[in-house]
N, C-alpha and C positions, 0 to 999 in steps of 0.2 A: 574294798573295790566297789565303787559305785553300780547299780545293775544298770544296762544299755536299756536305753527307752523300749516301750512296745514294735514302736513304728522303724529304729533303727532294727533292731533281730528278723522284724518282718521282712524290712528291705534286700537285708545280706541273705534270709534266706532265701527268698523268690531269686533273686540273684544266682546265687549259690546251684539253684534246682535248676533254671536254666541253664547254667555254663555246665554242669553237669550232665544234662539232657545232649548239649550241642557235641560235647567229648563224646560220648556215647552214641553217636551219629555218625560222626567223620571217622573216629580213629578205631573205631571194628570195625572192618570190612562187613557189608550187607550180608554175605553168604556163611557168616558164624553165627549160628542161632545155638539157645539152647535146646539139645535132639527130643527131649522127652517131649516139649510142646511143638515141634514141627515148625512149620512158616510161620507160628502166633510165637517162637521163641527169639527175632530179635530183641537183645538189649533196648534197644533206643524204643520199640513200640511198649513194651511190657514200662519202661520208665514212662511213657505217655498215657499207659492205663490208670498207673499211681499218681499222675497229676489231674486225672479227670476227675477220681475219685477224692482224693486233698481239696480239689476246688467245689465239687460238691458239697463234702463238711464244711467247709466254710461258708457257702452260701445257708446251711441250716443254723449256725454263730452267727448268722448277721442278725445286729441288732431289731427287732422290730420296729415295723415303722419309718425305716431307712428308705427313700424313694431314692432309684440310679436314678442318674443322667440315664439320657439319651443315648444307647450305644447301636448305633444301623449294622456293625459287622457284625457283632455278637448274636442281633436279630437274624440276620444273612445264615448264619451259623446253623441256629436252631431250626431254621428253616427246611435245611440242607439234612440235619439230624435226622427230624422228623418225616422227608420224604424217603432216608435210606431205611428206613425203621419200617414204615406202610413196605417197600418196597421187599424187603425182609419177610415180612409175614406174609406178601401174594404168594412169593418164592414158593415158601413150608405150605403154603392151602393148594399149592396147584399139584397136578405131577410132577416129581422131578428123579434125576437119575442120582440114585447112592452118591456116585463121586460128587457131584456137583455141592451136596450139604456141609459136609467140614470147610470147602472154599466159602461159600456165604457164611458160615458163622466165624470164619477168621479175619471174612472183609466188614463182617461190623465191628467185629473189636478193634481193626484197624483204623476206622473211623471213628470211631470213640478215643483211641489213641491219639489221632489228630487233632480230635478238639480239647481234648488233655491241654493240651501244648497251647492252642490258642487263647484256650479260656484261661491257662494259670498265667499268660503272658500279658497279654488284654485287661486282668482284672486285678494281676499281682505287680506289676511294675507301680512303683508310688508315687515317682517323679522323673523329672525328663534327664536327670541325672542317670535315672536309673538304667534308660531308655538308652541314653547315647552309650553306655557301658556294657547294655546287652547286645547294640550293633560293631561295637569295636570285638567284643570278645568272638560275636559271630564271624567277622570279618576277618579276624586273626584264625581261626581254625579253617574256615575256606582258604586263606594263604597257604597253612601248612599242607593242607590236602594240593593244593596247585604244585608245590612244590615235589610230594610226592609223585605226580603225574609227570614233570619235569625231569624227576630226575628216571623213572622209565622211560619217556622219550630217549635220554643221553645212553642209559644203556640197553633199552630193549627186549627189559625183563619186566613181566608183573611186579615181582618184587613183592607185593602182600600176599602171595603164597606162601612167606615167613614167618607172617605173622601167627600165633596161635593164642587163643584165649583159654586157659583152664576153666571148664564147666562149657564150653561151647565149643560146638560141633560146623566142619563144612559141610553144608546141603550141594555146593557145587563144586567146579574146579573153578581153576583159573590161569585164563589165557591171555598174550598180548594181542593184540585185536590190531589189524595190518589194512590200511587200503590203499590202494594202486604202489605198492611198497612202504608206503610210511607207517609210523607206528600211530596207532590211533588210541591214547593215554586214557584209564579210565582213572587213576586214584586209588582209592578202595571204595568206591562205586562198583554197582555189579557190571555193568556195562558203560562205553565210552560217552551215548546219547544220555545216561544219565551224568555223569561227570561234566557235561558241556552244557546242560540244560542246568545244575544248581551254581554253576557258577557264573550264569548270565544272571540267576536271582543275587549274589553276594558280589558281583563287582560294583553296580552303585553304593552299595552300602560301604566295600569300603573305599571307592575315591571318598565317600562325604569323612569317612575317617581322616582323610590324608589332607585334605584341604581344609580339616579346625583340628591345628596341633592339639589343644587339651594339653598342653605340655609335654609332649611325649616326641622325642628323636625322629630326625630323617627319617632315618632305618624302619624306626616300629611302625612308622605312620604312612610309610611307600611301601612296605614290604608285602602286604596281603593285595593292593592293587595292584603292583606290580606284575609278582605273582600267578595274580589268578588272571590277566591280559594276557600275558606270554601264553600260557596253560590252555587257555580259549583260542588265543590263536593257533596250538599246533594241535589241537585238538580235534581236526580233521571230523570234524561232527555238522551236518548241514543244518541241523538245530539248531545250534550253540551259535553259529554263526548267525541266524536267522532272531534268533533272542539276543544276543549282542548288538545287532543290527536296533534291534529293538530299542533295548537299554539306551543306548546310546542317542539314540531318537529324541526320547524323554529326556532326557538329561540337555541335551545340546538346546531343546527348542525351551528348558526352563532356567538356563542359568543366565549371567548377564551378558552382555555381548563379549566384555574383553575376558572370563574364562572360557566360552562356547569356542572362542579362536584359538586361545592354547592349547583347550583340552583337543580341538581338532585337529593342529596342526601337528600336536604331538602322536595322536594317533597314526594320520598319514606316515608322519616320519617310521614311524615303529614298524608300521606294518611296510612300506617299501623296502626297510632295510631287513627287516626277516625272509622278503622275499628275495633281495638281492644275495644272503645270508644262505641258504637252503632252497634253491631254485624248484627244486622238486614239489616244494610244498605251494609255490603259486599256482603251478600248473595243475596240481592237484583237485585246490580249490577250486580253480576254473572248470575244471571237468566237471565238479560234482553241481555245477547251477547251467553250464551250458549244452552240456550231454544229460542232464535230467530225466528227459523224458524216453530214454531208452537205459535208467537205472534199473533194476529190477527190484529196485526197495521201493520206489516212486510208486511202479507199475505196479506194484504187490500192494499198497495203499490204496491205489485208484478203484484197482476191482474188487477192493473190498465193500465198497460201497454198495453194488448193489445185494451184495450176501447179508451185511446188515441191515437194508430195507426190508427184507423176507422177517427176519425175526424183530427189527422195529413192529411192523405190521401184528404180527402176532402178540403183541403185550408195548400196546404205543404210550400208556400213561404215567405207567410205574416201571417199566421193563422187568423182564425177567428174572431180577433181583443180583445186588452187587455179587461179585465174586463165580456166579454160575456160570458164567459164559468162559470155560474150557479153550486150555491153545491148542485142544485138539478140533474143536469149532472151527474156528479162524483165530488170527493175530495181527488185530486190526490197524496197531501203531498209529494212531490216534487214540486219546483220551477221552475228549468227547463225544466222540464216533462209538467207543465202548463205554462211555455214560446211558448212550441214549439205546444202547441195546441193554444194556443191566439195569439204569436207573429209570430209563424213560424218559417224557419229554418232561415230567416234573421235576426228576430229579437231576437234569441236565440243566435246565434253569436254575434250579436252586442250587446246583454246585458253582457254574459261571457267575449267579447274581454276588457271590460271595468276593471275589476276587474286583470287579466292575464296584461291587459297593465302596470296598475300601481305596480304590484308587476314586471313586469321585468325592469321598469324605476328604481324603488327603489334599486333594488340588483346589476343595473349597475351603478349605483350612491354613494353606501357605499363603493365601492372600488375603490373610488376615492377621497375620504372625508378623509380629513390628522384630522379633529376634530373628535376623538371616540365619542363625544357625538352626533353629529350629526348620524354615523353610525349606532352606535345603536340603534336610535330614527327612520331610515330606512329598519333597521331589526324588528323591533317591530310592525313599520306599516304594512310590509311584512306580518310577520305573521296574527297579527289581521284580513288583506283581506283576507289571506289565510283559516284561520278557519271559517269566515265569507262564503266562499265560498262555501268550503265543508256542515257547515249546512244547507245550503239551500237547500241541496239534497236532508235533512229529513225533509221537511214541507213547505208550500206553504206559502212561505216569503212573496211574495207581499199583502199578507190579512193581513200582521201582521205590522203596521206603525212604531211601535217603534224598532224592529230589523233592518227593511229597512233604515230609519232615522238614525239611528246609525252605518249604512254598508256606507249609499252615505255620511255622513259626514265623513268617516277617509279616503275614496275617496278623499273626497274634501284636507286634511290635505295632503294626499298624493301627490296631485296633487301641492300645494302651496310648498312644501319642496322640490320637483324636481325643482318647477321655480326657486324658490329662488337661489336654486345652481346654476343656467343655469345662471341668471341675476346677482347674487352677492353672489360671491364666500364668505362660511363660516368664521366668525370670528376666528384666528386658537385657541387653550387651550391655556389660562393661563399661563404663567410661572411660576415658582416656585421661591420663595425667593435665593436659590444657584445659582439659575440660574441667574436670576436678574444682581445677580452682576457678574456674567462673561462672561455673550454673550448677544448678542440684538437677537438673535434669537426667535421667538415665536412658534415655534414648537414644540410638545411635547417630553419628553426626551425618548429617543431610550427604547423600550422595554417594554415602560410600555402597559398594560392591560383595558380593557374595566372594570372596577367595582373592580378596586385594592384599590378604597380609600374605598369603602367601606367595601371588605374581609380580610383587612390588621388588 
């Protein structure tokens, strides 16, 4: 039996480590750690510690002499490393209170976990094959968690209260989570604002599944967009809506005109008839944007602001170091807000520049991509950072592992589909049988559309 090339084993296994990383994400519940290491024992971050470490060794095997490409997110990244790392050390040189030190050294290993995931994703994907494989597989396990959420919606129960893992422990309970009567679905997310915030990140990724069959059924190819649309919509989360709103932004204003109308008119349709469907849940929604300002989550946001200025001011460069700022302080349900009181104003920059760099590498990259399927697979990651970004405003991301883990992994995705074009220019589309026989050109034929084989 012949042995499999170098490049093919590398492939299947970066492959392999990823779909494995993303299992280990969705389908243990957040609140099963293992007990002897405490909040540093979910699965999914300790498998993100093993990938930072693996992509480390590999960068001391690389050849000598080898010059990258260009890579801006990767730069973004280190950037971001480096200001939690100063930011770490102010922490341990200044006074700080007992409890506070085990959280800062579990928020940098946390952070090292996250770029685990980016750098083996960024730097281990080999081709765009690879690429579109790790967005379908990501796409498909967001489907099945939507579906989980779904089906607690129908009856009302958590339901991953049944779940148990041998070697792993719950740190919490688990409750259904109800507003103005409805059931407000988390998945096995810890909370519902986390489930509606990763699934504004994974719904572009997978419509662009569903609009390039790759050969694959109705069914497999509708099923995770489907899914995780319904899941968003009852999902009764002002985030989710507000990153959806998002998402779909990006998407609408980058596709062509005649899918930007489908994809529209079918959302309108969907969402009237869930409202006509479940009346309770329109009125719902309307309460939570038109009564706002007399929410007491809104209000409990707003006046945090000036509680954060007080200790902004006391430590405005580096902040007081990630993980230190206690919810017995405040619970400031903002991310950035709790950036710039942990990280500073440096490290608040250098978190945002990460997310901002990759959607302007991506947007200057699609229009230059002669393959639409590549473009749109650029506009999709676009968005999903972009909605990703904006939820972060409503709820303090960093406590939450599975939204973060699902934000730095299509980073990573992002980061690998900019190299690839930089190092090895796209496969172009297919020719068509007419074509075949009349030109050797493999360009696609003048005029055609992003998602015409599928609206045709």
């Amino acid at each position: 039996m012949p042995t499999p090339p170098p490049a093919a084993v590398h492939r299947t296994g970066v492959l392999t480590w990823l779909t494995v990383y993303v299992v280990l994400l969705f389908a243990i519940p957040s609140r099963l750690v293992i007990n002897a290491l405490g909040s540093a024992g979910a699965p999914s971050m300790l498998f993100g510690l093993a990938s930072a470490l693996v992509w480390f060794l590999t960068q001391l095997w690389r050849p000598v002499g080898e010059r990258p490409s260009r890579r801006p997110i990767r730069l973004a990244l280190a950037i971001f490393l480096v200001s939690t790392g100063i930011s770490y050390v102010v922490a341990m040189l200044r006074p700080i209170d007992h409890d506070e030190i085990s959280p800062a050294d579990v928020a940098l290993l946390v952070v090292v976990s996250w770029a685990g995931i980016v750098l083996t994703a960024h730097d281990g994907l080999a081709s765009r094959r690879d690429v579109d494989v790790v967005v379908r597989r990501f796409a498909l396990m967001g489907g099945l968690m939507a579906l989980v959420g779904l089906a607690q919606y129908v009856t009302r129960q958590p339901l991953v209260d049944r779940i148990s893992v041998p070697g792993l422990t719950a740190v919490s309970g688990v409750d259904a989570f109800f507003r103005a009567g409805q059931v407000r679905i988390s998945g096995t997310a810890t909370h519902p604002i986390e489930f509606g915030a990763l699934l504004t990140i994974l719904l572009p990724l997978a419509l662009h599944g569903a609009l390039h069959p790759a050969g694959l059924g109705m069914v497999r190819r509708w099923f995770p967009p489907v899914t995780i649309g319904l899941a968003l919509a009852l999902s009764m989360s002002r985030s989710a809506y507000v990153g959806l709103a998002v998402a779909l932004l990006v998407l609408l204003c980058g596709w062509p005109p005649r899918l930007r109308w489908s994809v529209g008119a079918a959302v309108g349709i969907g969402g009237a008839a869930l409202c006509l469907a479940i009346p309770p849940l329109f009125r719902s929604v309307r309460s939570m944007f038109v009564t706002a300002k007399e929410d007491p989550s809104i209000t409990s946001r707003t006046d945090s602001y000036a509680v954060a200025l007080q200790f902004i001011q006391d430590a405005p460069v580096f902040g007081r170091g990630m993980g230190t700022f206690l919810p017995k302080y405040r619970i400031f349900d903002n991310t950035f807000l709790g950036q710039l009181v942990s990280g500073g104003l440096v490290g608040t920059v250098a978190f945002v520049a990460i997310p901002l760099t990759a959607m302007v590498v991506l947007l200057r990259l699609r229009h230059r991509w002669a393959d639409p399927q590549a473009s749109d697979l650029a506009l999709s990651l676009t968005a999903g950072i972009a909605a990703g970004t904006v939820a972060l405003a409503f709820f303090d991301g960093f406590a939450f592992p599975m939204t973060m883990g699902t934000f730095f992994l299509t980073l990573g995705i992002a980061g690998a589909l900019a190299r690839l074009h930089r190092e090895d220019p796209p496969d172009p589309p297919p020719m068509s049988a007419a074509d075949a026989g009349t030109t050797t050109s493999v360009r696609a034929p003048a005029g055609r559309e992003l998602g015409s084989d599928v609206l045709a």
